[in-house]
C-alpha positions as CSV (number, residue, x, y, z in Angstrom):
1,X,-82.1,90.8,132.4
2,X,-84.2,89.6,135.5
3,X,-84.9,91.1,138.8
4,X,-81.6,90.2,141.1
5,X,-82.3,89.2,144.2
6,X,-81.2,91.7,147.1
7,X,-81.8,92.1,151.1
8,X,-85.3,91.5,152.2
9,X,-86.1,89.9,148.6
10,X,-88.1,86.6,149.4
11,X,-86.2,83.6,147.6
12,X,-86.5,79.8,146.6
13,X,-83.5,78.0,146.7
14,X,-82.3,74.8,146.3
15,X,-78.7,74.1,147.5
16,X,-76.3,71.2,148.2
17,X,-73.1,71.3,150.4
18,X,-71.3,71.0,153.5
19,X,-67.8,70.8,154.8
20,X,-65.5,71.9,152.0
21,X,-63.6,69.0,150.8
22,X,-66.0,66.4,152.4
23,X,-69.7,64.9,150.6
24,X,-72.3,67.5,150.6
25,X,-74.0,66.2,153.9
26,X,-76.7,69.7,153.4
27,X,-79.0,68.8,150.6
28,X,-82.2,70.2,149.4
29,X,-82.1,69.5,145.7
30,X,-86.4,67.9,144.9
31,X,-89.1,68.8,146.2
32,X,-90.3,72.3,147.4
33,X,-87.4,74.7,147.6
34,X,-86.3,76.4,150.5
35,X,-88.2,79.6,151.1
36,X,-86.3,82.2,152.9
37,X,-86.0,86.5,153.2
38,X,-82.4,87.6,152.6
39,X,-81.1,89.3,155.6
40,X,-83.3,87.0,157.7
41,X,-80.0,85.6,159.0
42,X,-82.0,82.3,158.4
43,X,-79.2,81.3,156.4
44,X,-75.3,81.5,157.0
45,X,-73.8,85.0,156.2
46,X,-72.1,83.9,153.4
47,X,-75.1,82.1,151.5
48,X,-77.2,85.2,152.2
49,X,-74.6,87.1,150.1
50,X,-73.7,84.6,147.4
51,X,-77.6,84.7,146.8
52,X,-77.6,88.6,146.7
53,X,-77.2,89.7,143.0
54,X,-78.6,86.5,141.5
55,X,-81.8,86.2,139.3
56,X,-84.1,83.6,138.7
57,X,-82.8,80.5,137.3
58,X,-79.1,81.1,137.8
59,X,-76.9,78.8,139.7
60,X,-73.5,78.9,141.7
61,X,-70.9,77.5,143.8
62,X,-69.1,79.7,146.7
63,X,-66.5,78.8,149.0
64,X,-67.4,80.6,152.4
65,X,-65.0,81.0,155.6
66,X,-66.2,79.1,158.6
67,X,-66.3,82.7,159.8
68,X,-69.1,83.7,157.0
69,X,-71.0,80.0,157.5
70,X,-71.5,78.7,160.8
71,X,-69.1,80.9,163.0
72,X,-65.6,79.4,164.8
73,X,-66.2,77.0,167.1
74,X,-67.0,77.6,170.9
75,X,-65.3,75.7,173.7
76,X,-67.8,76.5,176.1
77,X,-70.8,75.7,173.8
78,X,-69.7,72.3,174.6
79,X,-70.2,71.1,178.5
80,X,-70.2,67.9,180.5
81,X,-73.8,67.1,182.3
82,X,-74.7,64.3,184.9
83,X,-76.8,61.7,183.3
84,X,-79.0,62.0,186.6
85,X,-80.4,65.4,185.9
86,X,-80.6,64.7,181.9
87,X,-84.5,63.8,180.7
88,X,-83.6,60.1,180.5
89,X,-79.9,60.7,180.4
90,X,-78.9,57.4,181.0
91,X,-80.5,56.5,177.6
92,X,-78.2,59.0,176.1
93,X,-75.5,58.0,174.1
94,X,-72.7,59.6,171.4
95,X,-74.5,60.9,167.9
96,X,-78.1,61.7,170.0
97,X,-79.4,65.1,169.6
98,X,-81.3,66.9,171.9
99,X,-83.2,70.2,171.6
100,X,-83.3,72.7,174.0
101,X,-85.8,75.7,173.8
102,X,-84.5,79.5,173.4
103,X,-85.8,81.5,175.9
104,X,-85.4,84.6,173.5
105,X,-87.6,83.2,171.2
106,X,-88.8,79.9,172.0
107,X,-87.3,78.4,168.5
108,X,-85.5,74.9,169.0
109,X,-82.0,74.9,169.7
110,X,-80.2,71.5,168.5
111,X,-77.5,70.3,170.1
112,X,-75.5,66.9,170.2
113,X,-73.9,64.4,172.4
114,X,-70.5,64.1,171.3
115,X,-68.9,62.5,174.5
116,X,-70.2,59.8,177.4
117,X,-68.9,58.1,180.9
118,X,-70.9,56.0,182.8
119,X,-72.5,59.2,184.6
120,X,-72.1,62.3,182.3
121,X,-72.4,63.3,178.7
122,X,-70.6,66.0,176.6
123,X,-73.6,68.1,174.9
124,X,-71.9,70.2,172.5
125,X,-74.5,73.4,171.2
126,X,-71.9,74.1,168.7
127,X,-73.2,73.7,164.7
128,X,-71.9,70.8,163.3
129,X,-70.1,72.8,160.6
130,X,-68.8,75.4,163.2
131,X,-64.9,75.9,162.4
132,X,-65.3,74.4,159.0
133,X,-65.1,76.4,155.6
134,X,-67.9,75.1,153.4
135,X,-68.6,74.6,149.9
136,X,-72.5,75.0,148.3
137,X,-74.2,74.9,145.2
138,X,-77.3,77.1,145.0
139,X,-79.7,77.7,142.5
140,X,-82.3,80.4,142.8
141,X,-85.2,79.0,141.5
142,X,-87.9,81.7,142.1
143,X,-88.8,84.8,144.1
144,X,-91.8,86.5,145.7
């Protein structure tokens, strides 16, 4: 038997899912693999531990909660904004993302407009698989 893969272990995976019950719409299945530390937080709870365990080479799928993948979703993660004080927010329309910058870190927060009027939009910083239980296949294809 192999090394298994456990917290701080440095992995490359590939993977492929989404919303359970919907096409995988999260694919990463040529190319380089993903290269990520376990317990990182990097990757949804409930990845990070179906990858925990694993060796080199093996493959699986896991059902996770919504609670153990993207979290429930947030109400207020989701607010109306006057197009006037948007960055060219009258060019903004439903399905446009937008990135706003953590101040804690300065990494790039996504977010999406899921809502217009004539002067506002609905920019929701909500995942788009927040509230949704997911379904992956991952395959560990190497680690450091």
């Amino acid at each position: 038997m192999g090394e298994k893969a456990k917290l701080s272990s440095v992995v490359y995976l590939y993977y492929k899912g989404g919303v359970a019950g919907e096409e995988p719409q999260d694919v990463r299945v040529d190319g380089e693999p993903l290269r990520v530390m376990i317990g990182t937080m990097a990757l949804p709870r409930g990845i990070e531990n179906a990858v925990i365990g694993m060796e080199v080479g093996e493959e699986k799928e896991v059902d996770i909660p919504a609670f153990d993948g993207y979290g429930e979703y947030q109400d207020g993660l989701a607010e109306w904004y006057p197009r006037i004080k948007m960055p060219d927010g009258y060019n903004l329309h439903v399905g446009d993302v937008l990135f706003r910058t953590n101040p804690d870190d300065g990494s790039k927060m996504p977010a999406f407009v899921v809502d217009e009027t004539a002067d506002n939009v609905r920019v929701d910083f909500n995942h788009p698989f927040a509230g949704c239980d997911l379904h992956y296949w991952i395959r560990l294809e190497a680690m450091d």
